[in-house]
C-alpha positions in Angstrom: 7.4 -18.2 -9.9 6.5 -17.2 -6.5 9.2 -18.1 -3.3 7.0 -20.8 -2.1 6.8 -22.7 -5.5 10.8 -22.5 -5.4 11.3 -23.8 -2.1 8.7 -26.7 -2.7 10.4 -27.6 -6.2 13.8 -27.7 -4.6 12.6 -29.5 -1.4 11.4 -32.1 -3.9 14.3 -31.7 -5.9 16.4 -33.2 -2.7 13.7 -36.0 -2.2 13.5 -34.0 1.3 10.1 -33.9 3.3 8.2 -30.6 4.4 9.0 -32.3 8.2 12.8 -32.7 7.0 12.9 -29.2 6.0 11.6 -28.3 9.4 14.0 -30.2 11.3 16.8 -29.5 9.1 16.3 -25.1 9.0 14.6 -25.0 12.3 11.3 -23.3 10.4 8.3 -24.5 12.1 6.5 -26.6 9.7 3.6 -24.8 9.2 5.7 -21.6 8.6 7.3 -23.9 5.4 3.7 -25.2 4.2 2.1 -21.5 4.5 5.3 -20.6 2.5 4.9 -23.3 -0.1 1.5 -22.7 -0.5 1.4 -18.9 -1.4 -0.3 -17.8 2.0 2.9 -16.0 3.3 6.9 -15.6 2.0 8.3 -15.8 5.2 11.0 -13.8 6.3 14.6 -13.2 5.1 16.1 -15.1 8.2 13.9 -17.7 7.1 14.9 -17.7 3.6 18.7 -18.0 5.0 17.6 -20.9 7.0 15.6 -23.0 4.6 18.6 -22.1 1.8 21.3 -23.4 4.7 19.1 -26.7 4.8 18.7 -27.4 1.2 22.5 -26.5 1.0 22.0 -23.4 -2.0 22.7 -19.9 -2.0 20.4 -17.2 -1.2 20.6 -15.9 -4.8 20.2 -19.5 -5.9 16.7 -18.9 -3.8 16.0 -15.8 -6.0 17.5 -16.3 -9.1 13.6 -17.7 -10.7 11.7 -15.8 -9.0 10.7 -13.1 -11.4 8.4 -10.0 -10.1 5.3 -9.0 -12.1 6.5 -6.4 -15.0 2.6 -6.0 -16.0 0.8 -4.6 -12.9 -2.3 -2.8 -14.6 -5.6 -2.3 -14.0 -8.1 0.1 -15.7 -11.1 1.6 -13.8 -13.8 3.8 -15.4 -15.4 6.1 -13.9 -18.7 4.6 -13.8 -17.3 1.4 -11.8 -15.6 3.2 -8.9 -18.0 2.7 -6.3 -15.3 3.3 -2.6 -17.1 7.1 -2.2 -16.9 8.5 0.8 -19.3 11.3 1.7 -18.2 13.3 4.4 -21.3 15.8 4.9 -22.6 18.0 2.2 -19.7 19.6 1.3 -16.8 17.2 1.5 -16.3 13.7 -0.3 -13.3 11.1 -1.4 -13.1 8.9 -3.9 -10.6 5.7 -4.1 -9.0 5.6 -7.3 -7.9 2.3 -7.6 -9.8 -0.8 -6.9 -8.1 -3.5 -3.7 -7.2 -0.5 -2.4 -5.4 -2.8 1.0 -3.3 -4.9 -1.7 -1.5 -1.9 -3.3 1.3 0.2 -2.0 -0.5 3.3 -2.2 -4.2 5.0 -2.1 -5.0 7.5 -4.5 -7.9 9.2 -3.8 -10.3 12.2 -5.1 -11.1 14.6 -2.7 -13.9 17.3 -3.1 -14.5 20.3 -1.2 -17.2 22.4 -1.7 -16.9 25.9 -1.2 -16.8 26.9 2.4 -16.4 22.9 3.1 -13.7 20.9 4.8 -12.2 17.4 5.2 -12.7 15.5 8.3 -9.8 15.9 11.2 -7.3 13.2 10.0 -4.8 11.1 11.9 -2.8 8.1 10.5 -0.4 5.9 12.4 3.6 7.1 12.2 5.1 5.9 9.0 2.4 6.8 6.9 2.7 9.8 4.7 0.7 11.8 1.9 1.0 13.2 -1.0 -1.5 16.2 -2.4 -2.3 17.6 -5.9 -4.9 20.1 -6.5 -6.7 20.0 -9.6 -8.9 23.1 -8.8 -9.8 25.9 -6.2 -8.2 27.3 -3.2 -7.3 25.1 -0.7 -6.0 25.4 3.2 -3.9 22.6 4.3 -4.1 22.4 8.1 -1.7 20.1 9.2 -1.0 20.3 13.0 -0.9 23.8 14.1 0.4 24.7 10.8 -1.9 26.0 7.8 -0.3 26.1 3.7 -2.4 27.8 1.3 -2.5 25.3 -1.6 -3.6 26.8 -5.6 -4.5 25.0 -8.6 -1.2 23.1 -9.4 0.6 22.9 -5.9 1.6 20.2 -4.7 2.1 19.0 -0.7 4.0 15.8 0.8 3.7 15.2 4.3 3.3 12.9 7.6 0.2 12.1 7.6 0.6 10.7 11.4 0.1 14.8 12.5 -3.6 15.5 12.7 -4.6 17.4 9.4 -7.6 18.5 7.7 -8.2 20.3 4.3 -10.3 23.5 3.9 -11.6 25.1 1.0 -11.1 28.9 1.1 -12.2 29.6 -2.8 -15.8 30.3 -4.1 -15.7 27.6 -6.3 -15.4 23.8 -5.8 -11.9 22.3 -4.9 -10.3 19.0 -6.3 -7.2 17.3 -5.4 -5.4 14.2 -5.3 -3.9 12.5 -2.9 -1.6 10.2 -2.5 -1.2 7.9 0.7 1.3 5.4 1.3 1.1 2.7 2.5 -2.3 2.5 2.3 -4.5 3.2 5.3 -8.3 4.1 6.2 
């Protein structure tokens, strides 16, 4: 049960009106009905509020609400279709399908030899995670440059202008990881 179904069973619960609610916690009203209705979950000072007016704890609030155990989803291969081609010799594929709804954005990269990633730039708070499956890699992230071998690894913040070269003779893979998601 999501917050908003809680709130409107214990509105009802108290006989109270969406406009009584309003009044009483000093949430706008359509701040409550966007809540009740799933389109938002409000804030924490809100929750405080609306539990103050219907007189129950915040725990009380939470106590039903129970978060999804069984988040899985299953994409083939075949029925990825976020590729990004960069030129000829670089490309990304999203891993995982509603990409903005999730908490993180894995993503295929490919470099071909002699290839390199688009000049990248994500707003502060963003950071990524890199994996390479294959080849020789150069990590250029600001002014700084990490050689990167089958099986490294490389977190950083992503905010600092980076790019990704491939210095093998062979193609390069990796993974990464970026959270929250951004494109």
């Amino acid at each position: 049960m999501n917050v908003g179904a809680i709130i409107h069973k214990l509105r009802k619960d108290k006989k109270m009106t969406l406009l009584e609610l309003s009044n009483k916690s000093g949430v706008a009203l359509a701040t409550l009905s966007r809540i009740e209705n799933g389109k938002m979950t409000g804030t924490l000072e809100s929750h405080m509020r609306i539990c103050q007016a219907l007189e129950i704890s915040l725990p009380d609030l939470y106590r039903d609400m129970v978060a999804s155990t069984r988040k899985l989803e299953v994409q083939t291969q075949k029925n990825r279709t976020d590729v990004f081609i960069h030129d000829r010799k670089a490309a990304s594929e999203i891993l995982a399908p509603g990409i903005l709804n999730k908490k993180m954005m894995p993503t295929l990269i490919r470099i071909a030899s002699g290839g390199n990633t688009p000049k990248e730039e994500t707003k502060t708070g963003v950071e990524k995670f890199l994996y390479i499956l294959d080849g020789k890699v150069e990590a250029v992230i600001g002014s700084e440059k990490y050689p990167l071998s089958k099986g490294d690894t490389l977190y950083f913040e992503s905010s600092v202008p980076h790019y990704f070269r491939n210095t093998g003779k062979g193609d390069a893979r990796l993974i990464s990881v970026v959270c929250p998601p951004t494109l």
